[in-house]
PATORGU-427675 format. One record per residue (C-alpha): residue in three letters; x, y, z. Coordinates in steps of 0.1 Angstrom, whole numbers, always signed. Last residue first. Example, Ala and Ser with C-alpha at 12.3 -4.5 7.8 and 13.67 -1.06 7.14 Angstrom:
<nodes>
SER/+137/-11/+71
ALA/+123/-45/+78
</nodes>
This chain:
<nodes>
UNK/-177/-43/+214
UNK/-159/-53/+188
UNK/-131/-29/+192
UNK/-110/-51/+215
UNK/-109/-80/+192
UNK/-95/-59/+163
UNK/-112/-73/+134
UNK/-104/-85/+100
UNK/-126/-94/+72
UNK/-113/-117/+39
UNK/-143/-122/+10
UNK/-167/-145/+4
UNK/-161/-166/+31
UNK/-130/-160/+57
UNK/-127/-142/+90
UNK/-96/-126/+108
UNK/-96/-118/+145
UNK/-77/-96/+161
UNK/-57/-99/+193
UNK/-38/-74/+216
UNK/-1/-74/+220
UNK/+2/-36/+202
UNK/+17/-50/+175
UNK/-12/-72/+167
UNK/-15/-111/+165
UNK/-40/-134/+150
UNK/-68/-154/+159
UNK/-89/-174/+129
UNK/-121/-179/+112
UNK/-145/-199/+91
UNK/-162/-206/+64
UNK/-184/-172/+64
UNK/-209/-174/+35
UNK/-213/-141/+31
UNK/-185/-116/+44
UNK/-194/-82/+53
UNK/-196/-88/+93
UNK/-217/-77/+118
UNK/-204/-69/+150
UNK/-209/-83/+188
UNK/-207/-80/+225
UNK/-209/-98/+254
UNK/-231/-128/+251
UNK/-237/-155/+278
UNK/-215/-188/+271
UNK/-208/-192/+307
UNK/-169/-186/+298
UNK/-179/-151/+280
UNK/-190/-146/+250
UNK/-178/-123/+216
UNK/-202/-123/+185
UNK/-193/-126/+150
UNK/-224/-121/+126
UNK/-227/-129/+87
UNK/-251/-155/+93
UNK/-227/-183/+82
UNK/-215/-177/+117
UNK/-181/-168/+136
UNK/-178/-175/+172
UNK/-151/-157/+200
UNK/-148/-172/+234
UNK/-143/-167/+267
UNK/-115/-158/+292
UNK/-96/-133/+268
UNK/-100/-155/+240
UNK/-109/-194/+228
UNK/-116/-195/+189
UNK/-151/-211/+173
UNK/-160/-210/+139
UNK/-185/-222/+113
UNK/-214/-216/+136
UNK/-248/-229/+114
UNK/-274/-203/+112
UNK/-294/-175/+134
UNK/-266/-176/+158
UNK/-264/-187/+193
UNK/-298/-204/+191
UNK/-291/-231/+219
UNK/-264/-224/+240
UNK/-255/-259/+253
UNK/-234/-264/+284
UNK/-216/-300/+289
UNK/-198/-309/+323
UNK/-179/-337/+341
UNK/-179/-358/+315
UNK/-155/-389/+319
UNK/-120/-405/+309
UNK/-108/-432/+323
UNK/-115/-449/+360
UNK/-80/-442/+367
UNK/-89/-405/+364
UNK/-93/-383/+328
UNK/-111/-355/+329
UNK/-137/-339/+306
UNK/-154/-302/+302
UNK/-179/-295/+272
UNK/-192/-260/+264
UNK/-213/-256/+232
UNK/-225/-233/+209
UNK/-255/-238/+191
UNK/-273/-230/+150
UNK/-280/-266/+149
UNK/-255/-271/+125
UNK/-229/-268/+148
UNK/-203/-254/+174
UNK/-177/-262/+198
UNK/-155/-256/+225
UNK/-140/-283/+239
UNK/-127/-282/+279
UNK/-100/-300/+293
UNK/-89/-312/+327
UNK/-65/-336/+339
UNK/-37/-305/+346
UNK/-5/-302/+335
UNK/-2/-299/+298
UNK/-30/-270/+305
UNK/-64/-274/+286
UNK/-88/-252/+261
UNK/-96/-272/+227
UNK/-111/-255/+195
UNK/-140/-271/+173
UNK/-166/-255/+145
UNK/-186/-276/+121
UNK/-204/-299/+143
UNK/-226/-318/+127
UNK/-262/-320/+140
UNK/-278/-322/+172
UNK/-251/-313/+191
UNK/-231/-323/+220
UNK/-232/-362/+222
UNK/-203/-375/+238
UNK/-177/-404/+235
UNK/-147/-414/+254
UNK/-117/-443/+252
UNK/-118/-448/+217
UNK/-88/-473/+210
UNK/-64/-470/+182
UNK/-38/-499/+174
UNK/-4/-487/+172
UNK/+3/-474/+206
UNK/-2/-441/+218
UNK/-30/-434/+202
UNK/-60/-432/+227
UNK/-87/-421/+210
UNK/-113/-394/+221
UNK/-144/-389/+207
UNK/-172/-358/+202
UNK/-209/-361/+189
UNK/-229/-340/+166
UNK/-234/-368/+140
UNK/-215/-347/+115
UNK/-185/-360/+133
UNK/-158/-344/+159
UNK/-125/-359/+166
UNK/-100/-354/+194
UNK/-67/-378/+194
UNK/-49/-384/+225
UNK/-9/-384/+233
UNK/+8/-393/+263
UNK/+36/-372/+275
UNK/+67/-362/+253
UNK/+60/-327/+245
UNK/+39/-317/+277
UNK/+19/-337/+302
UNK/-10/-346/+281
UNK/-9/-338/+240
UNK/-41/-331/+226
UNK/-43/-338/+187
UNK/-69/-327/+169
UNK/-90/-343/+142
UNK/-122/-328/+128
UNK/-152/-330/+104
UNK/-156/-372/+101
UNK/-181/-376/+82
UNK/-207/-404/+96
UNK/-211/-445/+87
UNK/-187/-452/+121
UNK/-157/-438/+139
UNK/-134/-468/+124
UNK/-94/-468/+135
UNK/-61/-465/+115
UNK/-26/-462/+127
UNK/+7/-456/+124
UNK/+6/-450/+84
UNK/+42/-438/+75
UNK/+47/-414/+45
UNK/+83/-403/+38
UNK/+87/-371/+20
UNK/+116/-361/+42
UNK/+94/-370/+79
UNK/+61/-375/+80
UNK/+43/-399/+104
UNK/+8/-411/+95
UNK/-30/-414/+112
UNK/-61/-424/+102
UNK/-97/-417/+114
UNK/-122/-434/+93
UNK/-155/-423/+89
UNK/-160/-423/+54
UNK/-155/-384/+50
UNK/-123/-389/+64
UNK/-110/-377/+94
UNK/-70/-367/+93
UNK/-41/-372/+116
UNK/-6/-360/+109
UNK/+22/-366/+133
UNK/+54/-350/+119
UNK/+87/-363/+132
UNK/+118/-337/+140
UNK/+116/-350/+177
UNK/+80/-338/+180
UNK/+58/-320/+154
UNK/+17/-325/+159
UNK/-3/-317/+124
UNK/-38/-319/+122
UNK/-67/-319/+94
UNK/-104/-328/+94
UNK/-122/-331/+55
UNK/-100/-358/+37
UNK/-120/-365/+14
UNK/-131/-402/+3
UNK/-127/-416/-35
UNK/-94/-421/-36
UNK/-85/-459/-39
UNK/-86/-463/-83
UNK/-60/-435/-78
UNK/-36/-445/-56
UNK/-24/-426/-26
UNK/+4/-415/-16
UNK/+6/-385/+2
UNK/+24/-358/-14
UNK/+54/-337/-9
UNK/+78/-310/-7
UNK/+61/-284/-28
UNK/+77/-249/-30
UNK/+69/-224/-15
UNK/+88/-188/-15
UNK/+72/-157/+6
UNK/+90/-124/-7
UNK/+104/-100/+21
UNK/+135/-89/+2
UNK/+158/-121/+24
UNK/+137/-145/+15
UNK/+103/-155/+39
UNK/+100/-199/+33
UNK/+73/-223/+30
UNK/+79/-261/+23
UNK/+44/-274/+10
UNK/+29/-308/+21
UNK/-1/-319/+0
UNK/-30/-345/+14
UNK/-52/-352/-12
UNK/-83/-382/-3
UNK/-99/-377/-34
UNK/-114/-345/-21
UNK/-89/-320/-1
UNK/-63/-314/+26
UNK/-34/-292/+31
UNK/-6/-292/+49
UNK/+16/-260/+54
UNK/+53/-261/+64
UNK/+80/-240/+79
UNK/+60/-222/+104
UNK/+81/-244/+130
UNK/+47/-253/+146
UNK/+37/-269/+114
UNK/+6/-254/+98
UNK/-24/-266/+92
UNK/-50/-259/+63
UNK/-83/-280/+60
UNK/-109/-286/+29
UNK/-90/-271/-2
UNK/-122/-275/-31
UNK/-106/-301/-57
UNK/-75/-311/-78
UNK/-53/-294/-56
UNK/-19/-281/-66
UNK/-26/-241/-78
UNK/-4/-221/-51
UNK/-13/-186/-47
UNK/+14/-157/-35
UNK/+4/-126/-17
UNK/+26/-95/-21
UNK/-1/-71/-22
UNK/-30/-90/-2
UNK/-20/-84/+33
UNK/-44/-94/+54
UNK/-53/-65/+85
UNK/-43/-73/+121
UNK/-28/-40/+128
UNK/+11/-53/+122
UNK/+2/-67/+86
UNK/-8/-102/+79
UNK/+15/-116/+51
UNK/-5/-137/+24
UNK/-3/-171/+15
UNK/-34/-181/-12
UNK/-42/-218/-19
UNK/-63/-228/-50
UNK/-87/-251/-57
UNK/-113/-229/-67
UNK/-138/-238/-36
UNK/-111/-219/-14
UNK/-77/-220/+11
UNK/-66/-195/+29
UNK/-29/-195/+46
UNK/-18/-165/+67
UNK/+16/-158/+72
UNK/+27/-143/+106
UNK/+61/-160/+104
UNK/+66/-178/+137
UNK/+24/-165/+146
UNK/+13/-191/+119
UNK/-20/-183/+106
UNK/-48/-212/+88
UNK/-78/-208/+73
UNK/-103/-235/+56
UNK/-138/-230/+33
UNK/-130/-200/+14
UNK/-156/-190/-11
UNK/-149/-182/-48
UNK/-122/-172/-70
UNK/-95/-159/-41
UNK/-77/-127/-34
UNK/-86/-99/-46
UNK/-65/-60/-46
UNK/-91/-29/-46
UNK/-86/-3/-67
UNK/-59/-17/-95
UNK/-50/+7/-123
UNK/-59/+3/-153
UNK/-41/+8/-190
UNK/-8/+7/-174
UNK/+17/+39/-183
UNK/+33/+44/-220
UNK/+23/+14/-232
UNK/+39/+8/-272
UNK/+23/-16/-292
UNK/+40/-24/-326
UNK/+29/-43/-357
UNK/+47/-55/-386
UNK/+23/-68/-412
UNK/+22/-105/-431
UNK/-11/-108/-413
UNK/+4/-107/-379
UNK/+43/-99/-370
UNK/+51/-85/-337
UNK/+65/-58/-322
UNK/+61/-50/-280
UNK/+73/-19/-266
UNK/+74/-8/-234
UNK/+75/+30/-219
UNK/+79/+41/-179
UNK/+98/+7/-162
UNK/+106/-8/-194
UNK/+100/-38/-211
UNK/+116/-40/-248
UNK/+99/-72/-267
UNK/+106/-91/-293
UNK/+78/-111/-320
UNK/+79/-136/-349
UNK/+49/-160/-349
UNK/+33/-191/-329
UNK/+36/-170/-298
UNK/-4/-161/-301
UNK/-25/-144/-322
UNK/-14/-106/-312
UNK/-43/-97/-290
UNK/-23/-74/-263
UNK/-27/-77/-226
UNK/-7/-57/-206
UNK/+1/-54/-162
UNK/-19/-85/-157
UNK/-24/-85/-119
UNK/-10/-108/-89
UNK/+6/-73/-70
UNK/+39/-83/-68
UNK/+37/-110/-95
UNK/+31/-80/-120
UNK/+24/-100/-153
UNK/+27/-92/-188
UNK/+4/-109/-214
UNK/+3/-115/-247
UNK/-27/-131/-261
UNK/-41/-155/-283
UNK/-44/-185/-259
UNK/-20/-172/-229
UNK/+13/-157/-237
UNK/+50/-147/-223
UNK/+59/-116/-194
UNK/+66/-120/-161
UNK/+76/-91/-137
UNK/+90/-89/-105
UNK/+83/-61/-81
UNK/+103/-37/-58
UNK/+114/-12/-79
UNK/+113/-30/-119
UNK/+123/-64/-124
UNK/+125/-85/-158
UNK/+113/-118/-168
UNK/+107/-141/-201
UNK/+91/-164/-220
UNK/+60/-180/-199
UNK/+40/-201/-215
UNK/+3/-198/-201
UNK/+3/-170/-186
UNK/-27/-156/-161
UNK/-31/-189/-142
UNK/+8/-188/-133
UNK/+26/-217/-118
UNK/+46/-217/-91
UNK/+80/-228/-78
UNK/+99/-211/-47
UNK/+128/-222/-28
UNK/+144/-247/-51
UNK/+180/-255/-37
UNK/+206/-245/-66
UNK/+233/-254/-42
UNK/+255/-220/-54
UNK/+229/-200/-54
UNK/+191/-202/-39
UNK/+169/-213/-65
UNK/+134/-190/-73
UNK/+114/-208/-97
UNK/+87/-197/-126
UNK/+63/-225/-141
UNK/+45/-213/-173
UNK/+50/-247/-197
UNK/+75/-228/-215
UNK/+99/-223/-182
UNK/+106/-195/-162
UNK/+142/-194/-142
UNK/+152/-169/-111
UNK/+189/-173/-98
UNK/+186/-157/-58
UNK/+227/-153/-48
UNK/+229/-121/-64
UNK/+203/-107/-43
UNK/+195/-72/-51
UNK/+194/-72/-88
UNK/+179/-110/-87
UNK/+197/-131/-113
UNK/+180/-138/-144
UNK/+174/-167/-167
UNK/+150/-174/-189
UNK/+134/-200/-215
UNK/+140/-237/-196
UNK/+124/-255/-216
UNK/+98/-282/-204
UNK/+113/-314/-182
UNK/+104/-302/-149
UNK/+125/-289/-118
UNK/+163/-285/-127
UNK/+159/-321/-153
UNK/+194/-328/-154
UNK/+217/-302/-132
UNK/+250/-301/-143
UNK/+281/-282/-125
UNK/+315/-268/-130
UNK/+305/-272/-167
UNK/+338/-276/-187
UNK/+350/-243/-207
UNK/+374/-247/-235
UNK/+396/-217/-244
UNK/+420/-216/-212
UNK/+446/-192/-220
UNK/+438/-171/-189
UNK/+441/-135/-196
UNK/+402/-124/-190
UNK/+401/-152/-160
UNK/+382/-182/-160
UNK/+340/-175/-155
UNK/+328/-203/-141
UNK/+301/-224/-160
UNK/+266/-236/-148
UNK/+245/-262/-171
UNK/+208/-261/-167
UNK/+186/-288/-179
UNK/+150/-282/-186
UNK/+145/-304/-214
UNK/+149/-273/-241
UNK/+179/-264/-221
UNK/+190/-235/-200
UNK/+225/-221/-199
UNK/+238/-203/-168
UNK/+274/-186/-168
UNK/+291/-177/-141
UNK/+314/-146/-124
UNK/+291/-142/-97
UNK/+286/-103/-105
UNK/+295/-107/-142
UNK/+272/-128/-145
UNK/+262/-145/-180
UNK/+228/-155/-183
UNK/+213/-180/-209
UNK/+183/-197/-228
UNK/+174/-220/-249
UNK/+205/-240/-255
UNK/+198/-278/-268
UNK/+212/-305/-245
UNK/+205/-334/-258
UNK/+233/-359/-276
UNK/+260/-334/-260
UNK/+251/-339/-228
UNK/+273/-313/-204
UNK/+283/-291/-239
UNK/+318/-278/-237
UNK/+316/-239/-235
UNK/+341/-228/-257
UNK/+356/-192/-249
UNK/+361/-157/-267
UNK/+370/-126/-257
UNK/+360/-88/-257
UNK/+377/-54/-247
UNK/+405/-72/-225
UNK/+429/-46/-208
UNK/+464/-45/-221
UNK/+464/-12/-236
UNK/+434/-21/-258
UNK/+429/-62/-259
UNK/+405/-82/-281
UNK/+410/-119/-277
</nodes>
């Protein structure tokens, strides 16, 4: 030990290896703020250490905890505590994952995986964003998270070589060797500057918007999922937005729990994904996967195209129609997967599945589902096996756009819905001892000039969405108020969310993200 006038300059411990036979160092933080040190492996184990006391005698260190395997078995090659949050450890790995933990469990509250970086090598923060840096292909590339753009991009040949690199906030420097020649990049300021931020790769077929936590969940054709804040006025946040590469094919449905704590997603080849979603203490949204439904491989061939998710006593319905015409049912609950129940619509696509629960949170529970056949059903699922109690044809063709209107106390509800056929539909039913019967259907034929791809209940009437590129507001007869045209092409669909000032906007999705304040469309 070092000492000058009693006060320790430098000293020296031996951190005792937690696997000794594998546990090669590839990274580590020392903290003087939590008084710990973090080493990262090659198989992406961390070891944590405390800190003993500058005048302890104690030269060998054990690990005051070991975590085998943290979240994947790729190098572990950063660490870095958040400078405003000292209990937020951040880790990247070689195969370009980056995690958020949450200090001293080391619970995973955020995991993604970068498109724009392949192997991810290191971090570093500036004001208010968090940077990644490492290389894709040929190239090195540093990323601004905050924003979801490539900050730098240098041709260098790859990571296959000697290199270092010196970020800073108003000059960086990168060195490398290429060509048995030392070269050096130095970026005094971004070479672009972002005009308009983007959000997805091609059109979004499914929306969801929790009013808990006023995120807004989009889901596209490019597989990916984006999670974005909506702002006070109505408008999407995109700065800040966070995408989450899982599925395997085009993102069909989005729900969200009524906690806000969880999305579900569903897709092709029968994927059903449940991610844990969480809003840290600096404002950034963390998810991390919680789990998957089981399916196997040589049995998913359908798509899971209608999605809904029904919380009671800490127990997660989730009903689906499939693409096969099957209507299926689960409970969730800590990544377990219970099928309840499973019933046959017939030879059409099964579009939607909502639950309707009568006389409040524990009454009896139906299930509404809507077919490319243009006809509505109604199961009865309290039990195990699934009966259809109702059936009614609406539309001529499938019907692409569904929202219920009822009151947990009263035997009425109305569907709104629309198709295909270009119409908009009105359909009340009861149930009596006698069952469950029509007591009144209204067709608007030729309510947009193409298929309606969303329908959302408001201020006494409703609000549609079409692929026409028009959204038009009408009232409970279904006779036209008032009306705007709309920038997005190939509208997929649409969604209600709050305002500070208690009024509503609407938010539609295609090509594009659009937002409008319902009061202003007229």
């Amino acid at each position: 030990m070092l000492q000058e006038e009693s006060e320790p300059l430098r000293y020296s411990v031996l951190l005792l290896s937690p696997a000794p036979q594998k546990f090669v160092v590839t990274s580590a933080l020392v903290s003087q703020r939590t008084r710990q040190v973090f080493l990262g492996s090659r198989t992406g184990d961390l070891a944590v250490y405390a800190l003993p006391d500058p005048q302890s005698v104690c030269l060998e260190l054990p690990p005051t905890s070991y975590h085998p395997t943290l979240y994947n078995a790729d190098a572990i090659t950063c660490l870095a505590l958040s400078p405003t949050t000292p209990t937020a450890l951040y880790t990247t790995s070689f195969s370009g994952v980056y995690t958020i933990h949450t200090l001293p469990s080391l619970e995973a509250t955020h995991i993604s995986r970068l498109g724009s970086i392949t192997n991810i090598a290191g971090l570093f923060f500036t004001i208010g964003s968090l940077h990644l840096y490492g290389f894709r292909g040929t190239r090195f590339v540093v990323h601004n998270t905050t924003t979801s753009s490539d900050i730098l991009s240098i041709q260098c040949g790859g990571g296959h070589r000697a290199w270092t690199f010196s970020p800073s906030v108003f000059t960086s420097q990168f060195i490398w060797t290429q060509a048995t020649r030392l070269q050096l990049n130095q970026s005094i300021r971004p070479r672009h500057t972002v005009l308009k931020h983007g959000s997805h790769g091609r059109e979004v077929k499914a929306v969801a918007y929790s009013p808990i936590t006023r995120l807004l969940a989009t889901g596209a054709e490019d597989t990916t999922i984006r999670i974005s804040f909506v702002a006070p006025d109505g408008a999407v946040c995109e700065p800040g937005a966070v995408t989450v590469k899982r599925h395997t094919t085009g993102v069909l449905h989005l729900e969200w729990s009524a906690d806000g704590n969880r999305l579900f997603s569903s897709g092709g080849v029968e994927e059903l994904l449940v991610f844990r979603v969480r809003v840290d203490s600096l404002g950034g949204i963390g998810v991390v996967e919680e789990s998957f439904l089981p399916v196997p491989k040589q049995e998913a061939e359908t798509r899971i195209c209608g999605l809904d998710v029904l919380q009671r006593d800490g127990v997660h319905h989730v009903a689906a129609g499939m693409s096969d015409g099957l209507v299926k049912i689960w409970t969730y609950r800590e990544d377990v997967w219970e099928l309840k129940g499973t019933a046959a619509y017939g030879t059409c696509c099964l579009l939607h599945a909502k639950f309707i629960p009568l006389g409040g949170e524990d009454g009896k529970l139906v299930l509404l589902v809507a077919a490319t056949d243009g006809q509505l059903a109604i199961y009865d699922v309290d039990g195990m096996a699934m009966q259809q109690v109702w059936r009614q044809q609406v539309h001529r063709s499938g019907i692409k756009a569904l929202s219920v209107h009822y009151m947990p106390d009263s035997r009425s509800i109305t569907f709104y819905t629309g198709g295909d056929d270009c119409a908009i539909a009105s359909t009340t039913v009861e149930s009596n001892s006698n069952g469950w019967e029509t007591q009144e259907c209204t067709l608007m034929d030729r309510s947009h000039a193409s298929a309606v791809a969303a329908i959302l209940p408001v201020c006494g009437g409703v609000i549609t969405a079409g692929v026409d590129q028009k959204v038009k507001i009408w009232n409970k007869q279904l006779e036209a108020v008032s009306g705007v045209n709309s920038m997005v092409a190939d509208l997929g669909g649409a969604v209600l969310v709050d305002t500070s000032d208690g009024a509503k906007a609407v938010v539609v999705v295609g090509v594009g993200i659009e937002a409008w304040k319902v009061k202003e469309m007229g």
